[in-house]
C-alpha positions in Angstrom: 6.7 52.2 74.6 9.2 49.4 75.0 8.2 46.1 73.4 9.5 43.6 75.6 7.7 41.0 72.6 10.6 42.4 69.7 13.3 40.2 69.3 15.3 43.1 69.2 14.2 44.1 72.7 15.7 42.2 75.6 14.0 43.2 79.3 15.3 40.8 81.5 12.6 41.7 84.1 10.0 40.7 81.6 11.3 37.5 79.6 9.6 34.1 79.6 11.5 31.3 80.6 10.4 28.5 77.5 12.0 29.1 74.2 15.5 29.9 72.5 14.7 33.8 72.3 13.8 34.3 76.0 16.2 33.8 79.1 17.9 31.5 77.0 19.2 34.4 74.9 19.6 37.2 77.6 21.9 34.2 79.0 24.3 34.5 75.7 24.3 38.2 76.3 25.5 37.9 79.9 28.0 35.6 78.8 29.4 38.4 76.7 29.0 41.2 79.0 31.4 38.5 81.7 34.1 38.2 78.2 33.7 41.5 78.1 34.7 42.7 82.1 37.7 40.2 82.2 39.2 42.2 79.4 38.0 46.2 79.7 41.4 48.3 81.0 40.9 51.3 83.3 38.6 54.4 83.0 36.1 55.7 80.5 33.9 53.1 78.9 31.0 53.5 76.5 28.3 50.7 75.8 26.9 51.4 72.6 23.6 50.3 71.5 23.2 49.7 75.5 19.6 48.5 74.4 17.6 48.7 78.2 21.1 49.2 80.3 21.5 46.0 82.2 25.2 45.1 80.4 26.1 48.7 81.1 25.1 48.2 84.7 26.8 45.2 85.3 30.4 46.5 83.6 30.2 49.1 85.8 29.2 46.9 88.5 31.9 44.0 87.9 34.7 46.5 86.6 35.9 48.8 89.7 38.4 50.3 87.0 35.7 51.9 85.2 35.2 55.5 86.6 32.7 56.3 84.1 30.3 54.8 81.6 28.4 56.2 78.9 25.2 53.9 77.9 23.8 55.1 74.1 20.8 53.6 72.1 18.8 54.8 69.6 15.6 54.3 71.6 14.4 57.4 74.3 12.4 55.0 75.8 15.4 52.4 76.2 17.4 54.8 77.5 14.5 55.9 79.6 14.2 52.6 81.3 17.6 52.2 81.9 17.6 55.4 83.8 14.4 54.4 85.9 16.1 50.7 86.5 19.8 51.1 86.7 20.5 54.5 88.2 24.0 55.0 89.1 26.2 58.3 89.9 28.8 56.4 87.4 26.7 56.2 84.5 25.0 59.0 82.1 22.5 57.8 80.0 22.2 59.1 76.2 19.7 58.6 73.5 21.4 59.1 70.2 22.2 57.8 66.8 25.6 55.3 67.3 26.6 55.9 63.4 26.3 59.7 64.6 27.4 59.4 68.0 30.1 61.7 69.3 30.5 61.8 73.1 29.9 65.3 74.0 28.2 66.4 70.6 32.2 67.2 70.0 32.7 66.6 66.6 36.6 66.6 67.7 37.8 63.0 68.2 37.9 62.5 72.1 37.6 59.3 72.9 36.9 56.2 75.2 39.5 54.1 77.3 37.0 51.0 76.6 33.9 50.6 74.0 31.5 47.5 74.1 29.2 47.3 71.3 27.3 43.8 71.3 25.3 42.6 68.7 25.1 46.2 66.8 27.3 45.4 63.8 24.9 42.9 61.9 22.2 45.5 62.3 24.0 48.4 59.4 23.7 47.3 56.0 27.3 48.9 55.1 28.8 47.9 58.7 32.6 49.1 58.4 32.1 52.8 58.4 30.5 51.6 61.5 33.5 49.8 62.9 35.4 52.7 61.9 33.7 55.3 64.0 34.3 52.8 67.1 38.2 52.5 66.6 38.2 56.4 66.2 36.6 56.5 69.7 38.7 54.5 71.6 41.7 55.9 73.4 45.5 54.4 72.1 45.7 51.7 74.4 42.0 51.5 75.1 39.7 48.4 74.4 37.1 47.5 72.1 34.8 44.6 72.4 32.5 43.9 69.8 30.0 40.8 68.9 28.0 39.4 66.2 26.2 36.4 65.1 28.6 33.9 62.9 25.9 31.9 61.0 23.0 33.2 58.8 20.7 35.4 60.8 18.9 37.9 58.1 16.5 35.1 57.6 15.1 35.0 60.6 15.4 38.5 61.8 14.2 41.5 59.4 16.7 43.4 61.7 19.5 42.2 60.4 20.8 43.9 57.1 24.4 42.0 57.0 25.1 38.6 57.9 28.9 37.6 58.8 31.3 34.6 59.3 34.2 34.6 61.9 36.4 35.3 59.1 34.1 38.5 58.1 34.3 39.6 61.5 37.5 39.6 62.2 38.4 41.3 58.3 36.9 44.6 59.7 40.0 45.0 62.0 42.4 44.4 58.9 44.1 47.7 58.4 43.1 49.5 61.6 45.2 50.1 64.4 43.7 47.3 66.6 45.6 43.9 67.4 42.9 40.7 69.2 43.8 40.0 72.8 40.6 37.7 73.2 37.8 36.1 71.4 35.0 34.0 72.6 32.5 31.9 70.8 29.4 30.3 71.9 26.5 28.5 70.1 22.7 28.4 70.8 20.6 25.3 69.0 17.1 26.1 68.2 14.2 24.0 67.4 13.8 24.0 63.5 9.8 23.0 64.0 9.1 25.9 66.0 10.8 28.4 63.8 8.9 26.7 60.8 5.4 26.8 62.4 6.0 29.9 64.1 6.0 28.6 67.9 9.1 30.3 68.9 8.4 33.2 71.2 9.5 36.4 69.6 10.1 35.0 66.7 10.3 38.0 63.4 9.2 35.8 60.8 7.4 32.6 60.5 7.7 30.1 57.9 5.6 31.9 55.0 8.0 35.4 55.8 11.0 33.1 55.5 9.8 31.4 52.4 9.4 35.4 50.8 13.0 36.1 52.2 14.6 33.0 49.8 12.6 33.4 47.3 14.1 37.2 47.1 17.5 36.1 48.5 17.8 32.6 46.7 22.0 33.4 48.0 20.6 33.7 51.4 18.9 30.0 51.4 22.1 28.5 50.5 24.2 30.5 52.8 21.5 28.8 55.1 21.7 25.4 54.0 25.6 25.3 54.1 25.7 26.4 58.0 23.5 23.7 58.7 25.1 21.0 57.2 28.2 22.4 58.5 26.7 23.3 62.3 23.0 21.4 62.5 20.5 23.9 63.8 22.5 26.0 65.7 23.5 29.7 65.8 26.8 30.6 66.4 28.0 34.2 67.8 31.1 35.7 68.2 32.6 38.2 70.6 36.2 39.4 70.4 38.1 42.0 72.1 40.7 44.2 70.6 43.5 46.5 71.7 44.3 50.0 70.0 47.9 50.2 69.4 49.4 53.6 70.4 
């Protein structure tokens, strides 16, 4: 059963409006689905981790060059919902494994004219292999657009297994045949008090879990402490789009 309470689990149909990890957030995500459609090319596309299917639906909605889409997430009953809620003879619907995910169950290396993966990366504690697999998906000339969180984000979110900087980021293209067309950043403040005393809505950990997290990543509370001299309470997120040289 889906739980629209996870921070990991955005329903838009089912969000409150108070609070930084409600509609706030599923705005951020829209924002990157729009970055995403001004720069997809013609064709196949595949939205991986596709979560409940509303990005997928909209791509396919705001990009008339996309014949086909593919939505994938780990979740049946994601996958199921997006089925039930955004039925359309342009999409199929998969629930698989994305480090396993081959489109077809072909283990030959077809591929995708565009890929969108947003806000997947952070969640694989060794995250290139990852990266990898999504370059070796996409069609020469195709488009891949993916997005992660720029400032410290394990802390908060027992989700997350790697936590990245734009310049991290960006390194995973470094010796893969992708050059950046397009980046776009965006930042989301959040109340410090209710993430301490545990007020935020869908909030993973409250103070006392984040307090645990230090004291067994001391390299994690200074990681924290630098971005917020350096940004104030804010979380920063980037989403960049690359093109697969022939």
């Amino acid at each position: 059963m889906l739980d629209c309470s996870s921070l990991e689990r955005i329903i838009p149909d089912q969000l409150a409006d108070e609070g930084t990890t409600g509609v706030a957030t599923l705005g951020l995500h829209l924002q990157r689905y729009e970055f995403a459609a001004r720069n997809l090319t013609s064709g196949t596309l595949l939205d991986m981790a596709c979560g409940v299917g509303y990005g997928t639906s909209y791509l396919v909605s705001a990009c008339p060059q996309i014949l086909w889409a593919t939505g994938v997430d780990l979740d049946k009953d994601a996958i199921d919902y997006a089925s039930a809620r955004y039925p359309n003879e342009r999409i199929q619907w998969i629930a698989a494994d994305a480090t396993a995910f081959r489109p077809h169950g072909s283990t030959d290396k077809p591929g995708f004219d565009n890929i969108v993966s947003l806000e997947t990366i952070e969640h694989l504690p060794r995250p290139e292999p990852f990266f990898r697999h999504l370059v070796d998906m996409l069609l020469p000339g195709g488009i891949l657009v993916a997005s992660v969180p720029t400032t410290p984000s394990m802390d908060g979110n027992p989700h997350h297994l790697t936590d990245f900087t734009e310049r991290s980021f960006r390194g995973m293209a470094h010796g893969l045949p992708l050059q950046e067309i397009a980046a776009f950043e965006q930042e989301q403040p959040f109340s410090a008090t209710q993430v301490l005393t545990g007020t935020e809505k869908r909030l993973s950990r409250d103070h006392r879990g984040l307090l645990s997290f230090y004291w067994q990543h001391p390299g994690k509370l200074v990681s924290r402490a630098f971005s917020t001299v350096r940004y104030g309470f804010v979380n920063r997120y980037s989403t960049i789009a690359w093109r697969r040289d022939g």
